[in-house]
C-alpha positions as CSV (number, residue, x, y, z in Angstrom):
1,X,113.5,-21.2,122.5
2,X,116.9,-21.9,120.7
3,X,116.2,-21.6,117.2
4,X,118.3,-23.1,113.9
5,X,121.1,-20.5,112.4
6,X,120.0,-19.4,108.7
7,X,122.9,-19.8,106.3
8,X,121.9,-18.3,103.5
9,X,123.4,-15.2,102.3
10,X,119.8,-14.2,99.8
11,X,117.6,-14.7,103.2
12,X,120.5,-12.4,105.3
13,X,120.7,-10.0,103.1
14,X,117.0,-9.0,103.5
15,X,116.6,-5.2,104.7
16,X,114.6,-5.9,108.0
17,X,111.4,-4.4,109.1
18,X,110.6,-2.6,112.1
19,X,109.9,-4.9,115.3
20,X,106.3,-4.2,117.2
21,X,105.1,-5.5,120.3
22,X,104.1,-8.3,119.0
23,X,107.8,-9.5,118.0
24,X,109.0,-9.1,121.7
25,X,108.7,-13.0,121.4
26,X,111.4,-12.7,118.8
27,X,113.9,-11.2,120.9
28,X,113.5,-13.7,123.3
29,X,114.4,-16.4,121.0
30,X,117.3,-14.4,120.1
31,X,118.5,-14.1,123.3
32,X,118.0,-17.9,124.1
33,X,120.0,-19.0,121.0
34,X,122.7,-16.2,121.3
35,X,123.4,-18.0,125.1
36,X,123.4,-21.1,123.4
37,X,126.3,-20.4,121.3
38,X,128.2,-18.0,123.6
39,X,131.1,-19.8,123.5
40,X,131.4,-18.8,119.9
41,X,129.2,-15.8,119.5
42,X,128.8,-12.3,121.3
43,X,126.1,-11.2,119.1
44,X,123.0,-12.0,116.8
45,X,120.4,-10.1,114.8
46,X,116.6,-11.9,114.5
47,X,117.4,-12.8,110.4
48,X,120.1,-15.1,111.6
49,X,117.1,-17.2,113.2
50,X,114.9,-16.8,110.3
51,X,112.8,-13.1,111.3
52,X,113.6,-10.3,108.6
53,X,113.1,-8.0,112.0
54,X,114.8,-5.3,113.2
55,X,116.2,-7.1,116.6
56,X,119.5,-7.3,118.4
57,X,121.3,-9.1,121.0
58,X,124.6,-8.6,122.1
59,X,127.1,-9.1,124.8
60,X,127.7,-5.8,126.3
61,X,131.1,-6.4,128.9
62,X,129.4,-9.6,129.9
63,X,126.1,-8.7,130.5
64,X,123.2,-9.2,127.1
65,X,121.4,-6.7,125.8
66,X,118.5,-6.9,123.5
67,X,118.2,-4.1,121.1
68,X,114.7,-3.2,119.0
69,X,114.8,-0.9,116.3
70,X,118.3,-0.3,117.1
71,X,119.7,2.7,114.3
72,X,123.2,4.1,115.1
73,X,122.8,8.5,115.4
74,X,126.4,9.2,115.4
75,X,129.9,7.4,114.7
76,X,133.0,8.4,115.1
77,X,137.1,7.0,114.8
78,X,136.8,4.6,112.2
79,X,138.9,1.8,112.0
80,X,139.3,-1.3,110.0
81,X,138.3,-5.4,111.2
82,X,138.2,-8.6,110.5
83,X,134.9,-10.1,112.1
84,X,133.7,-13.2,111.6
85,X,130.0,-14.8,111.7
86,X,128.1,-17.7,112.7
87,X,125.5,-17.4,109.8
88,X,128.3,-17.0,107.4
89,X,130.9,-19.9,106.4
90,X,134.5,-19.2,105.7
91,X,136.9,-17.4,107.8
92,X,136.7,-13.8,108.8
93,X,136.4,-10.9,106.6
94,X,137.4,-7.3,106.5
95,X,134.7,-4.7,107.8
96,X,134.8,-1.1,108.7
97,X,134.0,0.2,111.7
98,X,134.3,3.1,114.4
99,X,135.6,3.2,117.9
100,X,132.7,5.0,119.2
101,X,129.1,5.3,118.1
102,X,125.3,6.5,119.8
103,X,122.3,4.1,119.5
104,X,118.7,5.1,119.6
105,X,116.7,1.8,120.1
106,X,113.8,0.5,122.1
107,X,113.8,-1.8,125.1
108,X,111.4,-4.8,124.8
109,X,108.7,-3.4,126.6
110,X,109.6,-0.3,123.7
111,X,110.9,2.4,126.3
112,X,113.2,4.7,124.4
113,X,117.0,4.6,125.0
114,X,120.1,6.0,123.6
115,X,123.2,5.5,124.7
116,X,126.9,6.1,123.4
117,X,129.2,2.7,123.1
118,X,133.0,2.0,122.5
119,X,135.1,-0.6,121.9
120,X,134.4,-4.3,121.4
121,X,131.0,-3.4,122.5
122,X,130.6,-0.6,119.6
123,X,131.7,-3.1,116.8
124,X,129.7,-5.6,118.0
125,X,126.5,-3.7,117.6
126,X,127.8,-2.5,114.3
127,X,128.2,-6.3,113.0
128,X,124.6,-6.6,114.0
129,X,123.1,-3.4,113.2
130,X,125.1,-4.4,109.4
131,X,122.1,-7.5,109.5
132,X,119.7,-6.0,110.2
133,X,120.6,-3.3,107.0
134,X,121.4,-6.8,104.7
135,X,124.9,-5.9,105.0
136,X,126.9,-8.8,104.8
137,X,130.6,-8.8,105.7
């Protein structure tokens, strides 16, 4: 179901807690509401619709991909950005980041995965990963 953006920054900066099975509703949420604003947006983390949980979604080269309990295991070429965000007003803001970085996370039926990603892709999951820390940019 498409759910309401959160817009304040006390609520998003809220460390989140790990997801469970019983949060796999969650991600599907996220997912529905990311697709609703893809013309704006090529990623969301479950506190920007209202679930302190550690959740992802992202736009990987065109194809989404939900993240649980997503925790970056090794960065490298950092670089700086300016990113901007839905749940945030004002225009973009400066953030570091790295060209290349390895996720551990679990699928929504919680099957382990890691995988190494660059690019667009990479700082996208960083921006994410940042909300589910209560880092804001």
């Amino acid at each position: 179901m498409i759910k309401e953006l959160i817009h304040d920054p006390a609520f998003l900066s809220l460390k989140a807690t790990p997801a469970t099975p019983d949060d796999v509703h969650i991600a599907t949420d996220l997912l529905d509401t990311l697709t609703a604003h893809a013309d704006g947006c090529v990623g969301m983390a479950a506190n920007m619709i209202g679930h302190t949980k550690r959740i992802i979604a992202v736009d990987n080269d065109g194809e989404y991909l939900v993240m649980l309990n997503p925790v970056i295991i090794k960065k490298s070429g950092r670089y700086s950005a300016w990113e901007s965000c839905l749940s945030l007003l004002g225009g973009p803001r400066p953030a570091t980041r790295y060209k290349s970085i390895k996720v551990q996370w679990q699928t929504t039926e919680f099957k382990p995965k890691i995988k190494t990603f660059t690019g667009f892709t990479a700082q996208i999951i960083q921006h994410e990963i940042d909300h589910c820390d209560g880092i804001l940019i």
